[in-house]
C-alpha positions as CSV (number, residue, x, y, z in Angstrom):
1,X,-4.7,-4.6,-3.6
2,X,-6.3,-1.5,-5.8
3,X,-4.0,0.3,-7.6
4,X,-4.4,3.4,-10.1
5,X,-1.9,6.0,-11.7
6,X,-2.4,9.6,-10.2
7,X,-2.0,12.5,-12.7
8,X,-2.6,15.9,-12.3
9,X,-5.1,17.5,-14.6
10,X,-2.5,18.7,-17.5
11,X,-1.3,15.1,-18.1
12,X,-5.3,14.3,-18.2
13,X,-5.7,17.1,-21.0
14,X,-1.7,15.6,-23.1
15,X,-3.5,11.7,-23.0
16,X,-6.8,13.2,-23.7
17,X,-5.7,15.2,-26.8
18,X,-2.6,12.3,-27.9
19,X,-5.1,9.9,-28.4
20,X,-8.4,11.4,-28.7
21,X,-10.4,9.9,-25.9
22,X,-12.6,11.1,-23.2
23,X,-11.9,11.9,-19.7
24,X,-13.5,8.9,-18.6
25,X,-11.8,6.7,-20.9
26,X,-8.9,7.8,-19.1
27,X,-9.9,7.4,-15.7
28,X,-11.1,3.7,-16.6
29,X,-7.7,3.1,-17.6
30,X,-5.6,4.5,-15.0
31,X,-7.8,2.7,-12.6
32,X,-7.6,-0.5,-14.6
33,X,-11.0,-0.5,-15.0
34,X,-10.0,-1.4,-18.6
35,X,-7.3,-3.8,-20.1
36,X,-7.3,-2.8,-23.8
37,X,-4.5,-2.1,-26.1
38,X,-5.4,1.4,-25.5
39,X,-5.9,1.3,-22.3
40,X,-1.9,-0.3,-21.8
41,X,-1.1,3.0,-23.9
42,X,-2.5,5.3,-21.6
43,X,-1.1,4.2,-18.6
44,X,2.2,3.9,-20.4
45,X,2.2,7.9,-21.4
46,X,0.8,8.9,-17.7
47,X,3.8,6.9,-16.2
48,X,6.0,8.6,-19.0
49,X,4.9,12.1,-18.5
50,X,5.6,12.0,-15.1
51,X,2.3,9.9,-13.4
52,X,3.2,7.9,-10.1
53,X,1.6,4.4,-9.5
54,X,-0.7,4.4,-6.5
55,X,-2.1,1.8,-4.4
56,X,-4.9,1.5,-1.7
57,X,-3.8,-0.4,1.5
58,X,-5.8,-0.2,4.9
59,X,-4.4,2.5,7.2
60,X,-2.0,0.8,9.8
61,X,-0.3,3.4,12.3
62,X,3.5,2.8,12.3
63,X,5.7,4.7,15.6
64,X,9.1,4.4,15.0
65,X,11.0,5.8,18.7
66,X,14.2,6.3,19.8
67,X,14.5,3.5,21.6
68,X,14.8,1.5,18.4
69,X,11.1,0.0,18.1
70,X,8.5,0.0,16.3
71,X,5.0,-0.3,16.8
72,X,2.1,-0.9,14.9
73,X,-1.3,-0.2,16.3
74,X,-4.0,-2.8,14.1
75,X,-7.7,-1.9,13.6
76,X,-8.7,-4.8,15.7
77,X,-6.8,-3.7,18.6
78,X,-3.8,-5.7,18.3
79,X,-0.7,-4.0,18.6
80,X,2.9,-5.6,16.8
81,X,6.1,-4.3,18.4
82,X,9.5,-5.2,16.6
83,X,12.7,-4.6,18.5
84,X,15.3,-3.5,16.0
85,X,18.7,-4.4,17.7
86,X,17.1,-8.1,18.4
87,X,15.1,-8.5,15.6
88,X,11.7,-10.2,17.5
89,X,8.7,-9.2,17.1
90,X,5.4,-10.0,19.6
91,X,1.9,-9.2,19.1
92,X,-0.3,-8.3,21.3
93,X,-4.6,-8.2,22.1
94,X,-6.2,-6.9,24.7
95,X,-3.0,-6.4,26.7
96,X,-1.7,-9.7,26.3
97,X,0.8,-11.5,24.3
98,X,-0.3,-13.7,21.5
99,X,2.6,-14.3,18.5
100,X,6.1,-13.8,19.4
101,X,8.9,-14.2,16.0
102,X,12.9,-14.1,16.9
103,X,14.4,-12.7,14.2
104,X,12.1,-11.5,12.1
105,X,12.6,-11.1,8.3
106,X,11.0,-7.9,6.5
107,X,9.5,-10.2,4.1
108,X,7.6,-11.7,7.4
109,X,6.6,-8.9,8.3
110,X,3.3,-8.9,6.1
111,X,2.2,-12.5,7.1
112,X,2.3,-11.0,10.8
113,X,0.0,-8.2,10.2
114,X,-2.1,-10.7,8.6
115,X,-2.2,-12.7,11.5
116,X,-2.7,-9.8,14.0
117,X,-5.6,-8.9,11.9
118,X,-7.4,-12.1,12.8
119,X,-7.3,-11.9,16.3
120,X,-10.6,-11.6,18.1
């Protein structure tokens, strides 16, 4: 998974000036692009002066209802719907069902997408 810290262009100029290095040494490190010394530091003092750690995930629509499910429409086409009050979760493609979990653990839930992804 791709990760960077996002900073907002005043931070760029205080990391810029504190250690006397260009714009795109910056960017190389906050992309990790680089895995110097320096490069640690800069992260370090764009996490300190306020930079949040990003990451880069495919889009996966989530629809939490009232009803107390949610539902997770996959690029493929499969669709994962998770019950809250009884805790199972099915997948479906193409209308029908094709992985069913009782009591599904959140740590699960990742390995099921996974699986839903590879339906064809």
């Amino acid at each position: 998974m791709k990760r960077f810290i996002a900073i907002t262009d005043k931070q760029r100029d205080l990391i810029t000036g504190a250690f006397g290095v260009t714009v795109r040494m910056v960017r190389y490190a906050l992309t990790f692009e680089r895995d110097t010394d320096l490069a640690r530091r800069i992260r370090k003092l764009a996490l300190q002066s306020g930079g949040v750690m990003m990451c880069v995930t495919k889009e996966i629509e989530t629809i939490h209802d009232a009803d107390g499910k949610m539902t997770q429409l996959m690029p493929n086409g499969a669709v994962i719907e998770l019950d809250h009050s009884t805790g199972n979760a099915t997948v479906y493609y193409k209308g029908e069902p094709r992985i069913e979990v009782e009591n599904i653990r959140v740590r699960e839930i990742a390995s099921l997408q996974s699986a839903a992804l590879k339906l064809r």
